[in-house]
N, C-alpha and C positions, 0 to 999 in steps of 0.2 A: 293068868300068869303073864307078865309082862315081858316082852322079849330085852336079850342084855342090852343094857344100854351103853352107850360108848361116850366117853367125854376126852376132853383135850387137857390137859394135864402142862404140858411143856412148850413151848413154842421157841424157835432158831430159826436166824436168816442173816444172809451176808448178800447184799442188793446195790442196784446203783445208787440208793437212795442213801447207805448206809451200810455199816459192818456189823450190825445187829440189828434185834427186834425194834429198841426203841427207836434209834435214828431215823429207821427206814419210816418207821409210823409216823414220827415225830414231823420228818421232812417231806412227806405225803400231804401231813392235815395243813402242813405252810403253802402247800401249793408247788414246790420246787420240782427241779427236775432230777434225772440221772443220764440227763442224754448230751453228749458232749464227743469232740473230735475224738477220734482215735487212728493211731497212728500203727498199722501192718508194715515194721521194716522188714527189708529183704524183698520188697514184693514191687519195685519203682516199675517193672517193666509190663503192668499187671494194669495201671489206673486206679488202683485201691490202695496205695498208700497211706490216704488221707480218705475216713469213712466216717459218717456216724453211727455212732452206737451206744450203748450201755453198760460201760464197763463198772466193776466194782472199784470202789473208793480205796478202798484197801486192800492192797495183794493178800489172800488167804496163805500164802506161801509162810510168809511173815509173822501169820498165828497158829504157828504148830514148828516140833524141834525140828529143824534145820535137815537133820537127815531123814527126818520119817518126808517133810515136803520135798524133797529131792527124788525120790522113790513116786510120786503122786502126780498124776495129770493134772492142771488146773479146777477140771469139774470136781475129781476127788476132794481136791484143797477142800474145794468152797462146800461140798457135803460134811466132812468130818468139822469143820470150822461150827455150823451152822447146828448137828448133831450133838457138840460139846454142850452150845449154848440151850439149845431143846431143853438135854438131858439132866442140866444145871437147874437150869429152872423147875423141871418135874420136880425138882428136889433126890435127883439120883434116887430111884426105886428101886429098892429090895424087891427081885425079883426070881424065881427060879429060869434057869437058862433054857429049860423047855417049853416056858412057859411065854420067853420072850422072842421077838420077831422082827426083821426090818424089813421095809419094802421102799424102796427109792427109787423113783422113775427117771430117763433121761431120755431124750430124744436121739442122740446120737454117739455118747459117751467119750474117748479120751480119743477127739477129733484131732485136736492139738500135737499131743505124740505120734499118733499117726505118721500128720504129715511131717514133722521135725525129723521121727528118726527115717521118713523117707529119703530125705533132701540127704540126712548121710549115706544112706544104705547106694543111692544113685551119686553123692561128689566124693566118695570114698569108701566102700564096697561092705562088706557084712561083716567085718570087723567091727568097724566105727558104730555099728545099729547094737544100741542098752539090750541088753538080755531082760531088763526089765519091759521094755516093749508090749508084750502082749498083755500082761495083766495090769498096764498103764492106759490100755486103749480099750480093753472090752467093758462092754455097756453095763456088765453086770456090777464092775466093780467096787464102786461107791456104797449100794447095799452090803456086799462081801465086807466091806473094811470095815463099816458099821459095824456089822454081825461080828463081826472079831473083837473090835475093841470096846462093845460093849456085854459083849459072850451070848449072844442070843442065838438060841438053838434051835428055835421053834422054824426057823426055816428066812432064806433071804431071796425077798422076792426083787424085779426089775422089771416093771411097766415099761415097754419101750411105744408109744403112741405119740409120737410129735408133739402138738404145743398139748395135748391132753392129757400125757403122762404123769406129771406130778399129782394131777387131781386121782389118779387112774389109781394111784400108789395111795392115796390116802382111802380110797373107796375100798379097796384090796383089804387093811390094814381093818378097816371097819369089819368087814365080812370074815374076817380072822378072828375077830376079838367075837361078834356075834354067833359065830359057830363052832365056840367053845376049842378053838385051835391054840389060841394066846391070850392070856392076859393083857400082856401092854406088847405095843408096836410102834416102833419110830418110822414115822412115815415122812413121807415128802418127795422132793424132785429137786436134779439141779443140772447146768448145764454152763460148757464154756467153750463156744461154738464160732465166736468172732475171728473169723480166719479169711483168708482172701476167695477158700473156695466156697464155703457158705453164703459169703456176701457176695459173689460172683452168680452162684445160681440162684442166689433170690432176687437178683438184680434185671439178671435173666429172664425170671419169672416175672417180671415188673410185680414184686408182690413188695417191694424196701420204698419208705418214702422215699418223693422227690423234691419233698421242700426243701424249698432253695434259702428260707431266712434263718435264724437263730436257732442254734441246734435244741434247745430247748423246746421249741415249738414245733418239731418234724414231728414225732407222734400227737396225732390226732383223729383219735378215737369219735364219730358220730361227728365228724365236724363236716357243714358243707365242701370245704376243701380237701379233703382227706383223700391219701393219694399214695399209703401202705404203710408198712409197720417199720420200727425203728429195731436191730437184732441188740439184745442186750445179753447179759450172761449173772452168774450168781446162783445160791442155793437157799430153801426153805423147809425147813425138818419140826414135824409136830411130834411129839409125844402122847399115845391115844393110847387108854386104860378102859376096861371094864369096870362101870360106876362100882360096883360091889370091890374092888380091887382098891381104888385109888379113894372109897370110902375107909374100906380096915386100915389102909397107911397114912390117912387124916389129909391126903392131897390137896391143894388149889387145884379146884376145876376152873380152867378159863371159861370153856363153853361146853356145849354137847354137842356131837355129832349125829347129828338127831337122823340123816336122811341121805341116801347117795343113789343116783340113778344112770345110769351106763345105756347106751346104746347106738348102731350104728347104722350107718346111710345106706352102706352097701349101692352108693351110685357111681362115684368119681374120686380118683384118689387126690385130688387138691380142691374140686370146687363141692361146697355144701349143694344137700338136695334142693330142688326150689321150693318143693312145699313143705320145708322144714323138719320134717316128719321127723327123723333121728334129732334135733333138737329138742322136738316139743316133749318129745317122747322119755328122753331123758330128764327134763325137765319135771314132766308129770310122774314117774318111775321114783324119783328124789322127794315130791312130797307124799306120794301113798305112803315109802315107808317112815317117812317123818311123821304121817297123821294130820297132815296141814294141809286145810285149804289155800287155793293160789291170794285170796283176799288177805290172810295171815302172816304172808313174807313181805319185812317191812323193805326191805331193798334186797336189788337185785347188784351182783356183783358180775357186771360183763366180759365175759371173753373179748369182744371189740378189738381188734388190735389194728384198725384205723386202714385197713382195705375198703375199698369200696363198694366191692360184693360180699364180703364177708360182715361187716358191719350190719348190710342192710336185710341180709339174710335174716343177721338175729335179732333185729330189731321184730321183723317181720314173725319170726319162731314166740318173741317173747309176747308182741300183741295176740297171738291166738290162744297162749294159755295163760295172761296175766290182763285187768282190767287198772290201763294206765299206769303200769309200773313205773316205780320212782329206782333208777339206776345210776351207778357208775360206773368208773371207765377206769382201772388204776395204770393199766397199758400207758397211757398220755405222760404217766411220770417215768415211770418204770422203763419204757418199753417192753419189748415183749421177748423175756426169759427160756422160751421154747419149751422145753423139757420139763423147767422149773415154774415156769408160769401159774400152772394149776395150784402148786401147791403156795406160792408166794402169795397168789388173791385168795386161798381158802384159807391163809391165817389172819391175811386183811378184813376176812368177812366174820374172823373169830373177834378179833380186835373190833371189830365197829358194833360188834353186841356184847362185847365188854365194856366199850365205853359208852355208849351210846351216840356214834357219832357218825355219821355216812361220808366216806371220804372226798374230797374234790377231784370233778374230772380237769386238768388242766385242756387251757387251745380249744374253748368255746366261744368265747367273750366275743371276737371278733367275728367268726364264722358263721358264728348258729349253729344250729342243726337242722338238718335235712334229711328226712327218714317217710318213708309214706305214713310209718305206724307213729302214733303218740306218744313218745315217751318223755317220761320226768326225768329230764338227766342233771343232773348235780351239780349244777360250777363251780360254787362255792361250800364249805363243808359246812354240813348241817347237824346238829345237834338234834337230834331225837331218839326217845328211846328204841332198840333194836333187841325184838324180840325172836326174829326170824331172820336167816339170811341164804338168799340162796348163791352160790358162785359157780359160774361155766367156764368150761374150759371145753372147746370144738379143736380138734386136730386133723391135718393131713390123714387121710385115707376114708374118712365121713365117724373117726370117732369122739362121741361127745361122752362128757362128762360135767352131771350136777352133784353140787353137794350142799347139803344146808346144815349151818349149825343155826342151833338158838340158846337162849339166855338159861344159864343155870338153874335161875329163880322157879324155874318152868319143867323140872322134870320128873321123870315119869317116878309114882313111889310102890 
């Protein structure tokens, strides 16, 4: 008897690349970016007025009624925005409410509110601070609003794992559907964290690039020069069914989720193990229960998020359990989403074995790469069939998360 299989039904995202699935695809496979000035007013006294980053194209505010975004933190915005288009696409499933579940990961939740109704609560006292405050700023609540507005009862989960979260929520969302908890689960991650204290402490951290040329080219992921990540913001929501489930309601399956491995460092709360161990391990974890050997995954979908030690970490993680993997880097467009990261490249890596297509890492051309281990990395997008895909996502605290989908055509009967 074969264990349930899970497939991807819906896919939603609102990205610097774009205000939907296609755009963001679309302006990924052109090579573009989403990293561009942005501008922190109120903050002149701070040196961060003027940052880069990855803001979204389009205010999520502006794509939902006027009073329900008013009520919403920005990360909210960009979860329900992103959740609509998912749920659109699944083809809206008849579903029982018990049967249904969400789990939305963020890194740090309604950062935003926070500090806004600070700045009143301190220039004009606890009057002036929204009563809506608390449930503008906790981390759970993105999943909560989910669960309401699409009545799932099965339970709302909230991966909070730094940049692993998003992937953490979809891994979550699998093991829900495989242990007979839910039928279908909206999964994903999202986050909207560009704020002067963020960019402060990561600046601190010297973990933010420091390139100095075109903002387009500051994230660079495995590039010789690469010299930290660019902070970007936005949300990415899958739609995941029990193949028997989204067979009886005649579903598009985009792909399967064939595979997800979890595991952690237990060394250092910001630097990876040195002998990769919790990398490789989650890694190896993702294809046992996928059934795949490491030869069988046609590309790899990189965490990279263009640190120096962090790149070389996984390059290093990825040579001990893959021979010569052929990778990407979507970090170099995107920047790197935080909360939402995981789940924004695990629907990139549903897309590149729906289409057959392995995306371009931008900000090689000139650099190279420079990695002890060999890898194939992607400048340019390549058209080959994608049977297998695996996507990482390593966060703050030594937690990694893998996850592999693969092609439809391919599953289990």
């Amino acid at each position: 008897m074969h264990p349930t299989e899970v497939v991807v039904t819906g896919l939603g995202a609102i990205t610097p690349l774009g205000g939907n699935v296609e755009s963001t695809w679309d302006a990924l496979l052109a090579g573009e970016s989403g990293i561009r000035r942005s501008v922190l007013p109120g903050h002149e006294n701070t040196g961060l007025l003027d940052t880069l980053a990855g803001t979204m194209p389009i205010d999520p505010a502006g794509l939902l009624p006027p009073v329900q975004a008013r009520r919403l933190d920005r990360s909210q915005q960009a979860a329900l925005v992103a959740a609509a288009e998912a749920w659109a696409d699944a083809g809206t499933p008849e579903v029982a409410p018990d049967r249904l579940a969400s789990a939305i990961g963020t890194g740090i939740g309604g950062v935003q509110t926070l500090l806004r109704e600070d700045d009143a609560l301190e220039a004009a006292g606890t009057r002036r601070v929204s009563p809506r405050t608390v449930p503008m700023l906790m981390p759970n609540a993105a999943a909560a609003l989910i669960s309401i507005e699409y009545g799932a009862r099965a339970g709302a989960y909230t991966p909070v794992s730094a940049c692993s979260s998003g992937a953490e929520a979809i891994a979550l969302g699998a093991r829900l559907i495989r242990s007979g908890e839910a039928d279908v689960v909206i999964v994903g991650g999202t986050e909207a964290a560009i704020t002067p204290i963020t960019v402060a402490g990561f600046v601190q951290a010297q973990a933010l690039s420091r390139y100095a040329g075109e903002p387009a080219a500051a994230s660079r992921p495995f590039a010789t020069d690469r010299s930290g990540f660019v902070l970007s913001e936005g949300a990415a929501v899958m739609v995941l069914e029990s193949a028997e489930h989204a067979g009886a309601r005649g579903a598009r399956v985009h792909a399967v989720l064939a595979g997800a491995g979890i595991a952690a460092d237990a060394h250092h709360i910001t630097a990876p193990a040195p002998d990769g161990s919790g990398q490789i391990e989650a890694m190896r974890k993702a294809l046992a229960q996928a059934g795949l050997a490491p030869e069988q995954i046609s590309h790899i979908n990189a965490h990279a998020t263009g640190t120096p030690v962090g790149d070389a970490a996984e390059a290093r993680a990825i040579g001990e359990t893959f021979d010569r993997a052929t990778v990407t880097a979507p970090k170099a467009a995107l920047g790197h989403l935080f909360g939402a990261a995981g789940a924004i490249e695990a629907l990139i890596a549903v897309l590149s074995v729906k289409h057959g297509v392995i995306p371009p890492t931008r900000n090689l051309t000139a650099a190279g790469v420079d990695l002890d281990i060999a890898l194939d990395v992607v400048a340019e997008r390549r058209y080959v069939p994608q049977e297998a895909v695996l996507s990482n996502s390593f966060g703050f605290g030594g937690q990694n998360v893998s996850l592999i989908v693969t092609n439809p055509r391919h599953r289990a009967s």
